[in-house]
C-alpha positions in Angstrom: 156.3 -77.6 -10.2 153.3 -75.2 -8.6 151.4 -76.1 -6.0 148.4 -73.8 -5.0 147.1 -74.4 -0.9 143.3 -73.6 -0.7 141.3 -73.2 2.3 138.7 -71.5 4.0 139.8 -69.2 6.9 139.5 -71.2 10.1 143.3 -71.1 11.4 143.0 -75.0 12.2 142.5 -75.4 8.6 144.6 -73.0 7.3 147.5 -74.3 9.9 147.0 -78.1 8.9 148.4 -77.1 5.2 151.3 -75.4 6.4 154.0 -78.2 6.9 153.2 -79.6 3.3 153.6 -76.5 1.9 157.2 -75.6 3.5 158.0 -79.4 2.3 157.2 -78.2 -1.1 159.4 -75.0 -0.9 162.3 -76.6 0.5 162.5 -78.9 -2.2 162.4 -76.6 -4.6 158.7 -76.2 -6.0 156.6 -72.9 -6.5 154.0 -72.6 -3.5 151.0 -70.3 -3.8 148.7 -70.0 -1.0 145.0 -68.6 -2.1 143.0 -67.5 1.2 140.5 -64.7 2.5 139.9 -63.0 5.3 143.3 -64.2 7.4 145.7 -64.2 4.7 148.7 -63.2 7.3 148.3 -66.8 8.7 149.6 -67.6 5.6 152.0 -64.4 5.1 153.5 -65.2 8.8 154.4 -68.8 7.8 156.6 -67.4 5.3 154.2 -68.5 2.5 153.3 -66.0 -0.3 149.6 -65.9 -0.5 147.0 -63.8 -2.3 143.5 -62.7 -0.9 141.0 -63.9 -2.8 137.8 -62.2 -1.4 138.3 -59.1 -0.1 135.5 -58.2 2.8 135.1 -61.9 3.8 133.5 -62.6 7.1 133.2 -66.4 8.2 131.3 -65.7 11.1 128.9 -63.4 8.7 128.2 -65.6 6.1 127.6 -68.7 9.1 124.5 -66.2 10.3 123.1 -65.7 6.8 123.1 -69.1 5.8 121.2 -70.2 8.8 118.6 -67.2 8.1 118.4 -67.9 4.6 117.4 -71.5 5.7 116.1 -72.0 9.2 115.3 -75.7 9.1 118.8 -76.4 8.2 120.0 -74.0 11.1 117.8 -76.1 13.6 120.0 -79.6 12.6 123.4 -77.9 11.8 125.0 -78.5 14.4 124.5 -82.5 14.5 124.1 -82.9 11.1 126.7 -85.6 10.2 125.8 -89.1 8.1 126.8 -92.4 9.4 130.7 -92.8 9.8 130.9 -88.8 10.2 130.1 -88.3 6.9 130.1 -84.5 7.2 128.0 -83.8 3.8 124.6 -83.2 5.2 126.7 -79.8 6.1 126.9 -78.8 2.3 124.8 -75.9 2.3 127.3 -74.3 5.4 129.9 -75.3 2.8 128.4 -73.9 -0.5 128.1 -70.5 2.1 131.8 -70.3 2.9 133.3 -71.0 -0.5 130.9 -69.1 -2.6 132.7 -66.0 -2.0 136.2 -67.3 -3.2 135.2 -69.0 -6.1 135.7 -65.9 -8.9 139.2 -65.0 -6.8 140.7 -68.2 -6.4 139.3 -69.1 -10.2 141.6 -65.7 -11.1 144.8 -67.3 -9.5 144.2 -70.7 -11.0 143.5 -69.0 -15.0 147.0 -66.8 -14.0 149.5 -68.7 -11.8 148.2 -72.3 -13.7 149.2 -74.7 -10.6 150.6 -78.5 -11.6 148.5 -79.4 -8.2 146.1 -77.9 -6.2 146.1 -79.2 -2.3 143.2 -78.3 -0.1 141.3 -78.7 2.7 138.5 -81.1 3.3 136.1 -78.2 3.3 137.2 -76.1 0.7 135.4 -77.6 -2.3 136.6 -74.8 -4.5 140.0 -76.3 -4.2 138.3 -79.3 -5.9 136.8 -77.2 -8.5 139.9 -75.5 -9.5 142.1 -78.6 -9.6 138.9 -79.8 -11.9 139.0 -76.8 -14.1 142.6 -76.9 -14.8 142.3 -80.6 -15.5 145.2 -81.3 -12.6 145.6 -83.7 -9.3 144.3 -82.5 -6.6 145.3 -83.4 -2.8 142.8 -83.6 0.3 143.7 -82.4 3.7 141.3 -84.0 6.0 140.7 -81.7 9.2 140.2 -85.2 12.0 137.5 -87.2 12.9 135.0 -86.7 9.6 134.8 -88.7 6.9 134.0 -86.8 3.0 131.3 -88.6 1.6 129.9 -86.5 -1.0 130.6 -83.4 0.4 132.3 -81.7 -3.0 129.4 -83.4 -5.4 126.8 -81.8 -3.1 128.5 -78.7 -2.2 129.6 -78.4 -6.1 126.1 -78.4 -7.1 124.7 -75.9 -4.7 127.4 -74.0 -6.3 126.1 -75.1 -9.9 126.1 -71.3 -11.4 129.2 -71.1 -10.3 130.1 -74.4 -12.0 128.8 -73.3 -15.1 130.0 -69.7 -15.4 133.8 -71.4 -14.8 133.6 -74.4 -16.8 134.3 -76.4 -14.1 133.5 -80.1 -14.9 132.0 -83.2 -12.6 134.2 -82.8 -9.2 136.7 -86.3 -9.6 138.1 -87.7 -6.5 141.6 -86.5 -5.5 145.1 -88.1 -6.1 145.6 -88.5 -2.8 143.6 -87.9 0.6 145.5 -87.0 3.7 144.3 -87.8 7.3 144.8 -85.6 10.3 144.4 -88.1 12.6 146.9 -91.2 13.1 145.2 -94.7 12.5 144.5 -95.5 16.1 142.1 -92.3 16.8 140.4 -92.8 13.8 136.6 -93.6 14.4 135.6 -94.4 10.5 137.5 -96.5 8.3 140.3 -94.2 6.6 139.7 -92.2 3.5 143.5 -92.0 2.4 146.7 -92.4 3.6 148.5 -90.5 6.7 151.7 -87.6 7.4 153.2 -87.0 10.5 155.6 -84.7 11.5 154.7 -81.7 14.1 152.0 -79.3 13.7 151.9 -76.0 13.2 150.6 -73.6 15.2 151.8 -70.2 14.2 154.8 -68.0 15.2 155.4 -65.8 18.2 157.4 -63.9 20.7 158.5 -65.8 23.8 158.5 -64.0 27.5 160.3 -66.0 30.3 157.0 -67.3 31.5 156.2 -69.6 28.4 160.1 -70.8 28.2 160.2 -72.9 31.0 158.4 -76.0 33.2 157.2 -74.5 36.5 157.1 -76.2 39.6 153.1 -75.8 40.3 151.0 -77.8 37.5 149.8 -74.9 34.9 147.0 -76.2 32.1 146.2 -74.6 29.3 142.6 -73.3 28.7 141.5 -72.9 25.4 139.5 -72.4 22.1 141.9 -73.1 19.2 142.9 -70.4 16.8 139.3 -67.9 17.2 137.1 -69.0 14.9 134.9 -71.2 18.0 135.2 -68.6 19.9 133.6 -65.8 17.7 131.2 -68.1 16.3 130.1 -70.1 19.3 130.7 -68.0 21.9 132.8 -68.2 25.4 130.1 -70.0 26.9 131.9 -73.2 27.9 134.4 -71.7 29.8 132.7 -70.1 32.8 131.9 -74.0 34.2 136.1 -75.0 33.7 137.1 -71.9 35.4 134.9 -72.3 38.5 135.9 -75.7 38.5 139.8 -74.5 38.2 139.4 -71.9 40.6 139.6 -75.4 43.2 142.2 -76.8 41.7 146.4 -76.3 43.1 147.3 -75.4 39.8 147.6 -72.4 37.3 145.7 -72.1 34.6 146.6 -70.5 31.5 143.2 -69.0 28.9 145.1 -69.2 25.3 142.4 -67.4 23.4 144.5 -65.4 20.8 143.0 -62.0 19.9 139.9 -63.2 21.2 138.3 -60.6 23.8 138.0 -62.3 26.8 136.4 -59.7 28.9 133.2 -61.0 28.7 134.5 -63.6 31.3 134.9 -61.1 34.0 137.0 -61.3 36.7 139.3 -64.3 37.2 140.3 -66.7 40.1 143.5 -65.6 41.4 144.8 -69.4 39.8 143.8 -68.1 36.2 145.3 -65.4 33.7 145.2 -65.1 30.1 148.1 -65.2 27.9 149.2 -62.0 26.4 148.1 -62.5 22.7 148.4 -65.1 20.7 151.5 -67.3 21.6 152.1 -70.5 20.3 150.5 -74.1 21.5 153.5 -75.9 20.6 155.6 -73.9 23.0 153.5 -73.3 26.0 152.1 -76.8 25.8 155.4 -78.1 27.1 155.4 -75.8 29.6 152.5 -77.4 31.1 151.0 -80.5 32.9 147.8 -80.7 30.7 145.3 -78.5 28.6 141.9 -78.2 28.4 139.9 -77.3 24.9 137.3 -77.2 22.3 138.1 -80.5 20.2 140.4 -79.4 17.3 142.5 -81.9 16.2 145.2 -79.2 15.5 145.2 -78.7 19.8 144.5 -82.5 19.9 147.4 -83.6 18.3 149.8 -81.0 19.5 148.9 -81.8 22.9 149.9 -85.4 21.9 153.7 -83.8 20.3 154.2 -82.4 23.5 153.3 -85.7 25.5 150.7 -83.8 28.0 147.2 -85.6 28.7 143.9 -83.7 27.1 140.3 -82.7 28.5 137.5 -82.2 25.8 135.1 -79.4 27.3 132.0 -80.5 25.1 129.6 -77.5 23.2 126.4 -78.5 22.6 126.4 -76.2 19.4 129.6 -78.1 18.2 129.1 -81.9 16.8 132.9 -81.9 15.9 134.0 -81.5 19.7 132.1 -84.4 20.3 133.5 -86.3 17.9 136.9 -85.5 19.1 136.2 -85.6 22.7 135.1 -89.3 21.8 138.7 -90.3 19.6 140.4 -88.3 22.7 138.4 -91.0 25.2 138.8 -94.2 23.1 142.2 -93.7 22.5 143.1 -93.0 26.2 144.9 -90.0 25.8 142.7 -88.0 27.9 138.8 -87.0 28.6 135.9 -85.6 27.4 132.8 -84.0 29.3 130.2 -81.6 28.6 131.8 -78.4 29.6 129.6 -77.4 32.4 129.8 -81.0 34.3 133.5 -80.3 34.3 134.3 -80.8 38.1 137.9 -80.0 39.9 137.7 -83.5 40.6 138.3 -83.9 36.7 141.1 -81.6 36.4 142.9 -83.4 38.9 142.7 -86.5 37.5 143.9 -85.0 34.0 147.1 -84.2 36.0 147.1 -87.3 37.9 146.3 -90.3 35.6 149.5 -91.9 34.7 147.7 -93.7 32.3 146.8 -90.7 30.1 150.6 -90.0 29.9 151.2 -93.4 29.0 148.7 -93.5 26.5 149.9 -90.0 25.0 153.1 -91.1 24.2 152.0 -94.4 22.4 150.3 -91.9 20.2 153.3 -89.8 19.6 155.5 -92.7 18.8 153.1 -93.5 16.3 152.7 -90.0 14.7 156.2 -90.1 14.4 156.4 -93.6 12.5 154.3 -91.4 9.6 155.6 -90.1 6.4 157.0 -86.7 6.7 155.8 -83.4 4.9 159.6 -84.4 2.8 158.0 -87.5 1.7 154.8 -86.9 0.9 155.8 -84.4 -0.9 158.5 -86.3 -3.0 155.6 -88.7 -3.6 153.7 -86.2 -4.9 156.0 -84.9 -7.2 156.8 -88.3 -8.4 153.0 -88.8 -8.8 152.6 -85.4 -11.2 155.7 -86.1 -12.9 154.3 -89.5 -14.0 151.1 -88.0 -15.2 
C-alpha cells in the first residue's frame, strides 16, 4: 500500500505525522511525504519526501494575506467559532496551501497513493485524497475542533478546485486527536494514538545527557515557526523573572537568532542549535513555552510539570495554556505577569507532577502508531 503525509511547514505539524508514518514503513507500506519549504524535517526522519513548492515562505505568505485583507488581519488572531472551531481562519488557510496545490497535485497524478494522511490544516491533503477518489486520514494538531475548515478553505481555493477536478471535499476515514481525552476542551472529532512524540534528531553533548543537581527549565518556542512569525516578545518578562529564580534556565529556540534578547542572566544560556525536547526535557525539573501541544505533550512523556507563557497575538497558546490548567499538569499566564514566584511553584507543586503522570499513564493506554496503522490498512483493504 502508499501512503502520502501532507502538511504545511510548521515543524509541530510536520513532527505530529512522523510516528504514523515510520508505523507505516515498518510494516511494510510505501510512505511518501509531500512538503515545502522544510522538507529536511521530513528527510532527517528518515522519510523520503518531495518539495512541492519551491520558494515557499510561511512567514511571507502570513504578511500578504493580512495586507490583502486587513479586516480579517484585525480578528486573526482570536478568530475561533464556538468549541474552537478553527474555520473562521480559512482565508490564512486558503494562503498557506495555495502554493502546494499544483506540486502536491503532481505527486498524487504520479505516485497514485491508496491513502493520503494529513494535517488538520493542510486542506490540500483533503483535496488530493478527493481527487484520487481515496480515504483520507486527519491529524488534528490539539485543542481545535475542524468544523468546516476544508469546505470553506476548498472554496477559497475554488480555481484551484476546478482546474484539478477535485470534487466536494468528503469527510475523512478516520480523524486522529493530538490530545488524550482528558485535555480535550470540545467534544472529540475522532478517535486517539499514543505513543511518544517526535521531536527531531540530534547530537548529544554531556550537558543534555544527564539530571543535574540545580533545577534547570527549559525555555522555549517550539520548532521556529512562533518565533519568526510572532516574535521573541514574550520572553524578555520569563527571563527577568528567571534571573530570581535558584535555577538554570535553558532557551531551546533552534536556529532561531536569539540575539535580539541581549545579554542574559548569568542563570540563563541558550542551547547550541537545535537539540531535541525529548532528551533535554528529562534532563530538567520543568519547561516553560508557547502552547504547542507537540512541547505539551512531550513535557507530559517526560513526567516534568508545564508553564504556558500566554501571546496576545496567539489564540492557540491560550487555548493550550487553558487544557494545560484544567488538566492540572501545569500553568498558564500571560507572559509578562510571569513572576519568579511562578517558576518556583512550577518546580515545587507536587501536584503538577502528580497530575503529569496521570496524563502519561493515559497516553500510554492509547493505540500505538503499529495499530492504527494495521487498522488502517485493514480499513483500505476492505474498501
Amino acid at each position: 500500500m502508499r501512503v502520502l503525509f501532507i502538511s504545511v511547514p510548521a515543524a509541530g505539524h510536520v513532527f505530529t505525522l512522523v510516528p504514523l508514518a515510520w508505523a507505516f514503513r515498518s510494516a511494510g507500506h510505501e510512505v511518501l511525504v509531500a512538503l515545502a519549504e522544510r522538507p529536511e524535517w521530513a528527510a532527517d526522519a528518515g522519510l523520503p519526501v518531495v518539495d512541492v513548492a519551491p520558494g515557499y515562505d510561511a512567514v511571507a505568505i502570513a504578511k500578504k494575506v493580512f495586507e490583502d485583507d486587513p479586516e480579517f488581519a484585525k480578528t486573526w488572531y482570536r478568530n475561533v467559532g464556538p468549541d474552537r472551531d478553527i474555520s473562521p481562519r480559512a482565508p490564512m488557510f486558503a494562503g498557506f496551501n495555495r502554493p502546494l496545490v499544483p506540486g502536491t497535485m503532481e505527486v498524487v497524478d504520479q505516485w497514485r497513493p491508496d491513502l493520503v494522511v494529513y494535517e488538520q490544516t493542510t486542506t490540500v491533503g483533503a483535496m488530493a485524497a478527493a481527487r484520487l477518489g481515496v480515504p483520507a486520514v486527519q491529524r488534528n494538531l490539539g485543542p481545535f475542533t475542524t468544523g468546516r475548515t476544508h469546505q470553506l478553505t476548498a472554496g477559497l481555493l475554488s480555481d484551484l478546485c476546478a482546474e484539478y477536478g477535485v470534487p466536494a471535499i468528503p469527510r475523512p476515514a478516520m480523524i486522529l486527536e493530538r490530545l488524550p481525552p482528558s485535555m480535550l476542551h470540545a467534544r472529540p472529532e475522532g478517535g486517539f494514538m499514543g505513543g511518544h512524540s517526535y521531536d527531531g534528531g540530534g547530537v548529544l553533548g554531556g550537558l543534555w545527557r544527564q539530571r543535574p543537581q540545580r533545577p534547570r527549565v527549559v525555555l522555549s518556542l517550539g520548532g521556529g515557526f512562533s518565533a519568526r512569525f510572532f516574535g521573541l516578545g514574550t520572553l524578555p518578562p520569563v527571563i527577568e523573572a528567571a534571573s530570581k529564580v535558584d535555577a538554570d534556565f535553558v532557551l531551546a529556540l533552534g536556529k532561531v537568532d536569539a540575539s535580539a534578547l541581549g545579554t542574559l542572566p548569568a542563570n540563563v544560556r541558550p542551547a547550541d542549535g537545535w537539540v531535541p525536547f525529548g532528551e533535554l526535557f528529562r534532563t530538567c525539573s520543568a519547561v516553560v513555552h508557547h502552547g504547542g501541544a507537540n512541547t505539551v505533550l512531550t513535557a507530559v512523556e517526560a513526567g516534568i510539570p508545564q508553564m504556558v507563557a500566554l501571546d496576545p497575538q496567539d489564540v492557540a497558546s491560550e487555548a493550550i495554556g487553558q487544557d494545560v490548567r484544567d488538566r492540572g499538569i501545569g500553568l498558564m499566564a500571560p507572559a509578562d505577569e510571569i513572576t519568579a514566584t511562578m517558576l518556583e511553584r512550577l518546580l515545587e507543586d507536587e501536584t503538577l507532577r502528580t497530575a503529569t503522570a496521570e496524563v502519561h499513564t493515559e497516553v500510554a493506554g492509547l493505540p500505538s502508531p503499529t495499530a492504527v496503522a494495521a487498522e488502517l490498512a485493514d480499513l483500505v483493504a476492505r474498501l
